[in-house]
N, C-alpha and C positions, 0 to 999 in steps of 0.2 A: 504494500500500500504506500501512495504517495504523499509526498506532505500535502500536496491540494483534498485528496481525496480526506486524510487525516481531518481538515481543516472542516471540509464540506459534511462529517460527520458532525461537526461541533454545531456548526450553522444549523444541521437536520435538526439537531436535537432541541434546539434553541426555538425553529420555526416548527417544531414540531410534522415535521412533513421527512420525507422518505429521501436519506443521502441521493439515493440514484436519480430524483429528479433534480438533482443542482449541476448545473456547471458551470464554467468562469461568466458564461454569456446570461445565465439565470436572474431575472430581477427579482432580488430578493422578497422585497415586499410585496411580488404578485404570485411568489410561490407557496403563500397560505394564504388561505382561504379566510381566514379572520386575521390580519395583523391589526397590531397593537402596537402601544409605545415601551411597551415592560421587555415586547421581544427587541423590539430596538435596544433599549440597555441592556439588554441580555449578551444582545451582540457587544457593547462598547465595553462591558463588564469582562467577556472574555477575553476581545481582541488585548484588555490591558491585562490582567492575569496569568492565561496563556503565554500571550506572545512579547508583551512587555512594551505594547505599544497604546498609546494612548491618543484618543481617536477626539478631537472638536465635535461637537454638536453640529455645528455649520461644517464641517467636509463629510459626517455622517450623513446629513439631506442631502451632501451632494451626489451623494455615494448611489449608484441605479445598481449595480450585477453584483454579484459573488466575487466574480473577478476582481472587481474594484477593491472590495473587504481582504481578500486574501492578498494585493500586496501592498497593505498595512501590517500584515504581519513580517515581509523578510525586512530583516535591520538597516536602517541607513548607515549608508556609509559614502 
């Protein structure tokens, strides 16, 4: 398994919906069926736990795909 695939587990779990419908190109927020603003924190809560990144409110609205979220997590450099 890959770190995306790793990632897109976390995301599943968060959005409550089934890893295998997510991919880089996935908008997040139109991949359940009820989003909320708790599953948003949920993401912003793990991207900075997890991955040690910590995510603005204003680039998280900016934010449409999966893709977008997961590279938030590789480290700048």
């Amino acid at each position: 398994m890959g770190p995306f695939e790793e990632f897109a587990i976390k995301i599943a779990e968060i959005l409550e919906v089934d890893e295998t419908q997510l991919t880089p190109e996935t908008e997040f927020r139109a991949a359940t069926p009820y989003w909320s603003s708790l599953m948003g924190f949920g993401i912003l809560v793990m991207l900075e736990e997890d991955y040690g990144q910590v995510m603005s409110v204003d680039d998280f609205l900016k934010a449409k795909t999966v893709g977008e979220l997961y590279q938030r997590t590789e480290p700048k450099g």
